[in-house]
C-alpha positions as CSV (number, residue, x, y, z in Angstrom):
1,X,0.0,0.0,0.0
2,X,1.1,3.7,-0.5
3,X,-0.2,5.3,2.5
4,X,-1.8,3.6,5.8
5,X,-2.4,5.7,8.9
6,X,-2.2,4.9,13.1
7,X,-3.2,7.1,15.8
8,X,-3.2,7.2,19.7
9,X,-1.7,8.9,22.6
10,X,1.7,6.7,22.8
11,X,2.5,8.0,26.1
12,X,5.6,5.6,27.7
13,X,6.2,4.2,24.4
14,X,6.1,1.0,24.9
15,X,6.7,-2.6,23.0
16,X,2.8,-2.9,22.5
17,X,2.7,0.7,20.2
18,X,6.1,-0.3,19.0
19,X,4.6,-3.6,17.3
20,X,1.5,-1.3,16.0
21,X,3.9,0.9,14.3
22,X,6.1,-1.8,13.0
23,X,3.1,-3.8,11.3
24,X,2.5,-0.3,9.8
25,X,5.9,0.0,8.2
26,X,5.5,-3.3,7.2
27,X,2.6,-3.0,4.8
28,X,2.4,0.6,3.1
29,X,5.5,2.8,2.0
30,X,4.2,5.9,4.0
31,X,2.6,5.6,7.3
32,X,0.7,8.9,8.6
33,X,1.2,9.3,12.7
34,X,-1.9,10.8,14.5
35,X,-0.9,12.0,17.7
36,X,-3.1,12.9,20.4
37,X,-2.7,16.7,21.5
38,X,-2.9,17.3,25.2
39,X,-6.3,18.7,24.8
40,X,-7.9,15.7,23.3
41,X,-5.9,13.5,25.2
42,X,-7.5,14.5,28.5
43,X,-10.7,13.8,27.2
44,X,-9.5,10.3,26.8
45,X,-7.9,9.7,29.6
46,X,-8.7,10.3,33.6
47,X,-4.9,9.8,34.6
48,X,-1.5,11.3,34.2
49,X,0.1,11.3,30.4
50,X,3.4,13.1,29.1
51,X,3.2,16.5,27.2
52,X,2.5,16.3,23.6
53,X,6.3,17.6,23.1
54,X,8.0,14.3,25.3
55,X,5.4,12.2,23.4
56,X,6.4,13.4,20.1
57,X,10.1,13.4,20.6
58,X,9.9,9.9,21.9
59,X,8.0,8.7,19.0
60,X,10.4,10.7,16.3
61,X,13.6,9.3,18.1
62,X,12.1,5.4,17.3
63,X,11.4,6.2,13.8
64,X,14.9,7.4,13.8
65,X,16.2,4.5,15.4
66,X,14.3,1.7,13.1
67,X,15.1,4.0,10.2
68,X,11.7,5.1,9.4
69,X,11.6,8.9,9.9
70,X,11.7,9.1,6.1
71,X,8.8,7.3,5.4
72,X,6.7,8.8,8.6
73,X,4.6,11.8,8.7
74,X,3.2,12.9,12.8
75,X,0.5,15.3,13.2
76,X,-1.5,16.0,15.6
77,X,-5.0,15.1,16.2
78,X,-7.7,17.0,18.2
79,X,-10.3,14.1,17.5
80,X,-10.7,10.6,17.1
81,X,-10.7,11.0,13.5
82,X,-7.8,13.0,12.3
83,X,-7.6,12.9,8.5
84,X,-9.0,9.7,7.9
85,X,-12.4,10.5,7.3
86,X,-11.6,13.2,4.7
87,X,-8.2,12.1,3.3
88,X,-8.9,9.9,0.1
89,X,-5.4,9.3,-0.3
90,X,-5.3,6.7,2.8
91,X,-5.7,3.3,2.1
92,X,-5.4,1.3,5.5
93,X,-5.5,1.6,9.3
94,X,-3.3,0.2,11.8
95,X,-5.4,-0.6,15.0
96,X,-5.2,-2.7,17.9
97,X,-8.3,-4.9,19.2
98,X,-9.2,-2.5,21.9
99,X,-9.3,0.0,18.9
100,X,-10.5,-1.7,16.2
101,X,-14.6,-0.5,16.6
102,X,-13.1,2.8,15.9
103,X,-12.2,1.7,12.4
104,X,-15.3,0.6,11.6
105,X,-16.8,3.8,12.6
106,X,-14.0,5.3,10.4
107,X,-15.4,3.4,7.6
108,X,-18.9,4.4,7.8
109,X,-18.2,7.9,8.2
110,X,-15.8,7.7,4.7
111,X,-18.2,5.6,2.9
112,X,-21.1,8.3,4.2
113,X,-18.5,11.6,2.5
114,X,-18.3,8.8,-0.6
115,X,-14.6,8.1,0.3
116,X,-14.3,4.3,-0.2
117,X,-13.2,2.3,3.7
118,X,-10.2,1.9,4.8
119,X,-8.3,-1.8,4.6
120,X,-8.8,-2.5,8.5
121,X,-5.2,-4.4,9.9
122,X,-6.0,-5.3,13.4
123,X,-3.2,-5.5,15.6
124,X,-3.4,-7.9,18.7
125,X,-2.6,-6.4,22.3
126,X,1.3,-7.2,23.0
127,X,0.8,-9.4,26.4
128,X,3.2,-8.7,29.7
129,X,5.2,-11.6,30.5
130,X,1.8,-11.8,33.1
131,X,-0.3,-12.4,30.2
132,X,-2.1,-9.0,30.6
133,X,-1.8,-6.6,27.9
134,X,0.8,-4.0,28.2
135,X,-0.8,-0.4,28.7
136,X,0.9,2.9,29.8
137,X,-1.2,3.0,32.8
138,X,0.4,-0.3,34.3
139,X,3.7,0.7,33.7
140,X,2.6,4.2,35.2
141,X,1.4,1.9,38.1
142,X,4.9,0.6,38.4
143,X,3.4,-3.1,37.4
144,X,5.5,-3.7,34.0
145,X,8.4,-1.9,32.4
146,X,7.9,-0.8,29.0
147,X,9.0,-4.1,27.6
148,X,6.6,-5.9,29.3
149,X,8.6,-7.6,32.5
150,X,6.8,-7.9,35.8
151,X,8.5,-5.3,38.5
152,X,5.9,-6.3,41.3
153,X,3.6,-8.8,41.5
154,X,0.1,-7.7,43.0
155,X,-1.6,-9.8,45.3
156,X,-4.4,-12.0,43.7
């Protein structure tokens, strides 16, 4: 594919986003980067996140380091759309399965603006080495490292 796009907040970037983005790479030439401003952000979320800035830095030093920066675009995104509902230059979306009713909603909204759907590749959750998904907010918690390894267990 020529152009796929991803979005989310990618606070503590973290081996689960980093597999997201990678299966991007993998299947267009161009991947577009949504990422959450503050503002919209704290509409998803009722904990701590980094600023936009550390959040974009974070995610512009991976690209750099997998060699991807030249084949990237970031922007930010106020909504859960971004561009995809009115860019007809997209082909695909990159979601995970906690994400993926998003992209159908995506898809009716392009097919409503006579845009044709987006080529849905759902991403399963990357699983700690506890078998729970790796999130920001555990590793905020202290639970996981970014990687995935246990740092505490919790009592059952």
């Amino acid at each position: 594919m020529k152009l796929v796009t991803v979005g989310g907040t990618f606070d503590l970037l973290h081996k689960g986003h980093q597999t997201l983005l990678e299966e991007a790479f993998k299947v267009a030439d161009r991947v577009l980067i949504g990422l959450t401003t503050d503002e919209f952000a704290r509409r998803l979320h009722d904990h701590y996140f980094d600023p936009f800035e550390k959040r974009y830095s974070a995610l512009k030093r991976f690209l750099e380091e997998r060699g991807y920066s030249d084949r990237a675009e970031i922007i930010p995104i106020n909504d859960p759309y971004g561009p995809t509902v009115e860019n007809g230059e997209i082909e695909g979306i990159i979601v995970s399965e906690e994400t993926e009713p998003r992209a159908d909603e995506i898809n009716r909204l392009r097919v409503e603006r006579g845009l044709r759907p987006l080529l849905v590749f759902c991403i399963k959750m990357v699983l700690a080495e506890d078998g729970k998904p790796i999130s920001s907010t555990r590793i905020r918690r202290g639970e996981i490292n970014r990687y995935g390894r246990v740092i505490r267990r919790r009592p059952e």
